[in-house]
Structure formats: C-alpha cells, structure tokens
N, C-alpha and C positions, 0 to 999 in steps of 0.2 A: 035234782038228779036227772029231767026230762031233758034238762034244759043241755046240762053236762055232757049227756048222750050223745046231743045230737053236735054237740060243740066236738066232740071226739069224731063221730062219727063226719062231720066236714072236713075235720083238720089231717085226717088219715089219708081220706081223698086228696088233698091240696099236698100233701108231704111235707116233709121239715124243708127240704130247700127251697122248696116253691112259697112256705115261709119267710124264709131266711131275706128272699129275693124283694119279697114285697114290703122292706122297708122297715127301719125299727122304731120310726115316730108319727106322732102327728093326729090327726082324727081318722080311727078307722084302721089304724094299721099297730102293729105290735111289738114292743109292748107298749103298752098304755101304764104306766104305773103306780097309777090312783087304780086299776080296774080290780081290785082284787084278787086271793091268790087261786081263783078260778082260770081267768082267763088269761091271767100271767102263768100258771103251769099249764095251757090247755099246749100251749107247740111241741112241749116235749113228750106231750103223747102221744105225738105223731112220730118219735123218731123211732123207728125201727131199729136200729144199730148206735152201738157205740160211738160210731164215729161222725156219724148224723148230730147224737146226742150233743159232742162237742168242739162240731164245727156249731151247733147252734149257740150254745155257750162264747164263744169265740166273736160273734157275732155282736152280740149285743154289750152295752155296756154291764158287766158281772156286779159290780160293787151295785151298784144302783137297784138291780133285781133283785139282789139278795137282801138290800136292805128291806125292798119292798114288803118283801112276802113274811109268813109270821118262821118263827126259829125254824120248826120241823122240815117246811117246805123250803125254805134256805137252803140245809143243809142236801136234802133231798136233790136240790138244782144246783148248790156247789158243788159236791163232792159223788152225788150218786152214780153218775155216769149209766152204764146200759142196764143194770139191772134195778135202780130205781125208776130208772125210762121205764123196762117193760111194766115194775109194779106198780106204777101210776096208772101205765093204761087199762093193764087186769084189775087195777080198783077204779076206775074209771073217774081218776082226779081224786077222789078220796083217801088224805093222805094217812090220817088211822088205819085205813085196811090197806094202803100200802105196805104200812111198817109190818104189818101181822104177812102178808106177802113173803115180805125179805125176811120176817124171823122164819116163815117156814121153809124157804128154797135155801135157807142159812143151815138150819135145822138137818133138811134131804144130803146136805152137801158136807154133812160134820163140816162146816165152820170155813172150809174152805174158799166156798164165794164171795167173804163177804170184804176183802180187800179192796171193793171200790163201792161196796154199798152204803146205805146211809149211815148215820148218826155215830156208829163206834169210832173209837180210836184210832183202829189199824184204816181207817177209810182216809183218814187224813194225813197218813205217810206217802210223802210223793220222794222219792231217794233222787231223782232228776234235779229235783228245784232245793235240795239240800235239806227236805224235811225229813230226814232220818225219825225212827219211832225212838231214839234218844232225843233229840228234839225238840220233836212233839210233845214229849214226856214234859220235857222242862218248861217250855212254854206253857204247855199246861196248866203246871202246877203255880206259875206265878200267875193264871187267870184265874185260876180258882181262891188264890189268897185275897188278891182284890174284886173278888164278886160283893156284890153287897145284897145278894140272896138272902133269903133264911135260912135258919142253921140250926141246927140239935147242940144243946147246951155242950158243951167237954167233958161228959160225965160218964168214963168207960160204963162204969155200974150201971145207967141208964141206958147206953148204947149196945149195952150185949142184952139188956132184955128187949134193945128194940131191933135185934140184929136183923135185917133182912134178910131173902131165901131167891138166888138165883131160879129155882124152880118157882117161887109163888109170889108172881108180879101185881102189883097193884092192878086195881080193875079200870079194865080201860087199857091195859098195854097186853101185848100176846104175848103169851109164853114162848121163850126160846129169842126173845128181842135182846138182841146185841148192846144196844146201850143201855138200857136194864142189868143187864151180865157185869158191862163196864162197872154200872155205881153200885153194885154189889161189892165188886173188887177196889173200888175208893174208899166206901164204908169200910171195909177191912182194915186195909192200908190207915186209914185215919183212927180204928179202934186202937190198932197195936202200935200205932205212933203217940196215941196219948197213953195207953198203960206201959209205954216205956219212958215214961215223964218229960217227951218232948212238949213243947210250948205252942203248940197248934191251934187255930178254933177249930171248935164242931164240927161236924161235916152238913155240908149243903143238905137240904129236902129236895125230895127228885125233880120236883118242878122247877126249882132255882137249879138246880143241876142240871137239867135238860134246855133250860134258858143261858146260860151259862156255857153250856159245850154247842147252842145254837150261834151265840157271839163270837166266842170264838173259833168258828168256822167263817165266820161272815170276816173277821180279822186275818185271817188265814188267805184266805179269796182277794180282798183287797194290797196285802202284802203281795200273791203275785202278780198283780195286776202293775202295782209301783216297779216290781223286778223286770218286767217286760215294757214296763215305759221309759225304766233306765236305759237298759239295754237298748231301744230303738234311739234315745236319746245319742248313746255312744256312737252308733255310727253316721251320725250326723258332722259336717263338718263343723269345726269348735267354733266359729262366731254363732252358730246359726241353733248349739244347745244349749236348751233350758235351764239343765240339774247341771251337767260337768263342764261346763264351759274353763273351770280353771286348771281341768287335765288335758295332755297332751294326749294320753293314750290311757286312758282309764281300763280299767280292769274292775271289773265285780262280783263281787265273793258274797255270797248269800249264807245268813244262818252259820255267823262262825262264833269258833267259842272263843271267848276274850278271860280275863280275869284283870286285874290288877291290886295292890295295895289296900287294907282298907275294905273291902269288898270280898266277903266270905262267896265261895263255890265259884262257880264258873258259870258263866250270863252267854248267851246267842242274841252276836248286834247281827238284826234282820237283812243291811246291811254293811259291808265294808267295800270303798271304792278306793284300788291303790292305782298308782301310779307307774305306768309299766314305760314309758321312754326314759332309757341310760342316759340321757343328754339333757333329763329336767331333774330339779332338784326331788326328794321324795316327799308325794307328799298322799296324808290320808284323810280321805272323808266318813264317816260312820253315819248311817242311815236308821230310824225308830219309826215305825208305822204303826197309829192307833185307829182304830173302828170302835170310837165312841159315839153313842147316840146322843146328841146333844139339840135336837131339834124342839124339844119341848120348851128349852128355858129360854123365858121374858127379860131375864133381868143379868147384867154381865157378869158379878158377884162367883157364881155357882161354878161358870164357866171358865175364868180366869182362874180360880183356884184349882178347878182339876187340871187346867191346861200348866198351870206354874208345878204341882205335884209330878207331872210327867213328864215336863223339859229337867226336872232337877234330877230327877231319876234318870233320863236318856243321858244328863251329865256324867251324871254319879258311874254310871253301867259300863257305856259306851263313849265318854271324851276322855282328855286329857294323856296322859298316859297309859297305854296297854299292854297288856304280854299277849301276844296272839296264839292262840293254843291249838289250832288247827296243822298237823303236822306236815302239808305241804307249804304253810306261809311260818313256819317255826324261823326261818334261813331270814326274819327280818328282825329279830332278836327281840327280847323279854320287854322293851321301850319306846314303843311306838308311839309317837305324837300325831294325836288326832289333831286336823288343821281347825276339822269345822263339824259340826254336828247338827241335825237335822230333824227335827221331828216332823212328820208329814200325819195329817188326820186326816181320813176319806172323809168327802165330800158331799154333795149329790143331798138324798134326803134325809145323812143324818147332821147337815150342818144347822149350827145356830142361826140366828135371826139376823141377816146380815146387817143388820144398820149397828148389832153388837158388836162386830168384829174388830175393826179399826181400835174401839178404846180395848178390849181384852185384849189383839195383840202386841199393842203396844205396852201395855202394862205387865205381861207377861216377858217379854223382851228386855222393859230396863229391869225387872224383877231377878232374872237368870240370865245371865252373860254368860255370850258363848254357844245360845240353841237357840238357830234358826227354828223359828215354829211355820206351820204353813197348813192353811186346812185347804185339800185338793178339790 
C-alpha cells in the first residue's frame, strides 16, 4: 500500500497527459503488461476528468490492457470511465474498495450515476456504437449460455431455498453493488424460466458470473476496437486496404439484427459491410469478433475445435442468406447473400502458441467452407 501511495502520489504530479506523451512501450515507460494490475491501473489515477480518463484509453492499445489485468480491473478500465477514475484514486488502486466506492456514490445517487460506472449492465450500453440495452441484453445471454462456469443444478426447488437477497451480499462485496443487484435479477429470471419448464441450465455461481460478465466486457472493448479499425480501413484508398478492399464504397452497420430460415429469434452480426456505389454490383460482408483466451493451450486439438464450433456458428448466424431486420436497411429485402464471412479473434496475450497456428488454421478452413478465420 506504501508503495501504492507513493506511485499515486507521483503519477498526480506528472498527470495523465504527461503520461500519455511519454510513450506506451519499452523499459521504463507505460504500460509494461507483464507489470501487474498495480502499475497498469496506476495512470488512470491520475486522470482527473472524464475526458483525461479516455483520451488515456484511446492511447494505448485497449484489447491488450484489458486482457492483461484480472476481470474486475478490466472492466473498471473498459467501461468505467470518470467515476471509476475517481474511485480508484479515493481507493488508492484498491479495486475492492473501489467497487464499495461506486456502490455507495451509486447508493447517494438513487442509481442514477451509475450509467458509466463499472461492472453493471446499464455500464455497457454505448447507443453511439449501436450497443442498445436490447443488445446487450442478447448478446448477453448467448455469453452466458456458453460460459463454461459453474452452475447450480436446474432445480427450482433448490434454487428458491438458495434464493439470493439484493440487500444481503456475499462477504467480500458492498452492499448496494450493482452487479450484485444485476445476478440477483439473472438468478430470478433463470428461477422463473425453469418453473415455467423452459430447457435452460442452472444459473452461473457469482464468481463464474462475475468472470463471465468480466469477458464479456473484455469482448465488447475489442469488438470496438475491430469497428474503429474498419472504419479507418474504409477511408483508405482501395489498393491500399486491409479488410474491404473488395468494396467500392463500403458502408458499416454495427450490431444489426439478422434472422433467417432455420435459425429461431433474431442474432446481432457485430458486423455487416454493404455496398453503397450504384455502379458496383451488391455486395455483403458479415463480420464475428471473439475474445477467447486461448494462450494456455500446448497442444492444437483444444484449439481447432473451439475455433471450428465458432466459424460453424458465425456460418449458421451470420452467412449465406439473410433477412436483415434493422428497419433502416429493411429496403434491401428478406434475401441478402452474404459474399464472405469473417471471424476475427483478438490477438495480443490471449493468442495461442504460434508455431500452432498454421496447422489449426488451416484445418479449421478446409473443415467450414466459407469462414475466413483470422486471429488479430
């Protein structure tokens, strides 16, 4: 904690931009992202303002820091923006007494502040970048069906005598914490979904649930990060880009809802790049961003098969023919032929082992025709 202090009390002095300026690699300079998530959240106790906060963010590569740090602190430097800046500093790095921070200024505030504070739901609706809290919502809930967490058996009977109490949190979280509140209201939602004899598992244990809503945050971050590399991509001229070189005048629609045949409810491909010049033929690409951690695994096996499970799924969701259900792109009618499809996996420190990569993607490629796979 001495240590902490004094790292604050330097980094206040120097400021976030006098930060920012001096560089984001190398020995000696920040971030370092082996350093732990002390000295990788020490800058943004320095930022004063909001906007400090996310020119700092802007700055550095986002996907890579957030992989670094553990879930809490993640989401804390994705999504918290100034009021997780100040509760960092008033905890002086300490991100438990962070969180107990923001449940209480959450608390003074009836509920109102906490639209960009950490760890809740409503923190991760950005209505700009097309993440509406419908969404969110759905997004969600297909991360939560592939968590591979632990879980409380399916057994209403057992789940109403283990019913949780928004007022009385496990020890160790503050009272009045938002995402606590949240898996109150999942636990709910998932009792009255199995005593209405839907086919659901169990619901997540708070810790897989809070590792879980830590991922998909970190999934979230690196999806805009691909949106904003699109988009610089487009105004590039066409020999000279990466992703759309085979549109004229691409256009990109973020987070639109799709449906087709075959394919119960309605899916959000992260996303869709049409073709906006009258003088080229029509044509569409669908885009799928995963933030898996796959740095642990030695052997290809583990790898290839989650990567083939996710290209068949970005098929199944997002290719082939679509009805586009977004009612400003309806005027392209219920049959859209996607040309190409695309799965992109952030990079950085959660890629596999690269001497694996070559045989998994090639294996995974003649496996599913039709999805480009690509880890960034």
């Amino acid at each position: 904690m001495a240590w902490r202090r004094a790292a604050v009390a330097s980094l206040l002095a120097a400021g976030c931009a006098t930060l920012h300026e001096a560089g984001t690699g190398g020995s000696g300079h920040w971030p370092d992202y082996d350093a732990g998530d002390e000295a990788l959240l020490a800058p943004f106790l320095a930022c004063a303002s909001q906007a400090e906060f996310v020119e700092l963010q802007q700055g550095v590569d986002m996907p890579r820091l957030v992989a670094a740090l553990d879930d809490w602190s993640a989401v804390l430097v994705a999504a918290g923006g100034e009021p997780a800046a100040l509760a960092l500093h008033e905890a002086e790095g300490d991100v438990p007494r962070a969180r107990a921070f923001l449940a209480k200024a959450e608390a003074g505030a009836g509920g109102a502040s906490l639209g960009k504070a950490v760890g809740g739901v409503a923190a991760l609706v950005d209505e700009a970048a097309g993440l509406t809290a419908e969404v969110v919502e759905a997004k969600l809930l297909e991360a939560e069906a592939e968590s591979a967490g632990s879980r409380l058996p399916a057994d209403p009977v057992l789940l109403e005598q283990l019913r949780p109490r928004a007022d009385a949190p496990p020890t160790g979280v503050p009272e009045g914490f938002k995402p606590w509140k949240d898996y109150v209201a999942y636990r709910e939602r998932r009792l009255a979904e199995l005593k209405a004899g839907k086919k659901v598992e169990g619901p997540l244990v708070w810790d897989a649930y809070q590792r879980m809503m830590g991922h998909f945050a970190r999934g979230l971050a690196f999806e805009g990060t691909m949106v904003n590399l699109l988009r610089d991509d487009a105004k590039l001229p066409r020999p000279k880009r990466r992703w759309l070189g085979a549109f004229s005048q691409p256009s990109i629609e973020t987070n639109v809802g799709v449906s087709k045949p075959g394919v119960s409810g309605l899916r959000y491909a992260d996303v869709l790049v049409i073709e906006r010049d009258p003088e080229q033929p029509p044509r569409f690409e669908s885009f799928s961003f995963k933030s898996r951690d796959f740095s642990g695994f030695v052997k290809p096996g583990p790898v290839a098969t989650q990567m083939k499970a996710d290209a068949a799924a970005a098929l199944r969701f997002y290719g082939e023919t679509l009805d586009i259900r977004r009612r400003p792109l309806k005027y392209l009618g219920p049959k859209v032929q996607i040309h190409r499809v695309r799965l992109v996996y952030e990079g950085g420190a959660l890629k596999p082992d690269l001497k694996l990569l070559p045989e998994v993607l090639n294996d995974v490629q003649e496996d599913i025709a039709g999805v480009e796979v690509i880890v960034q």
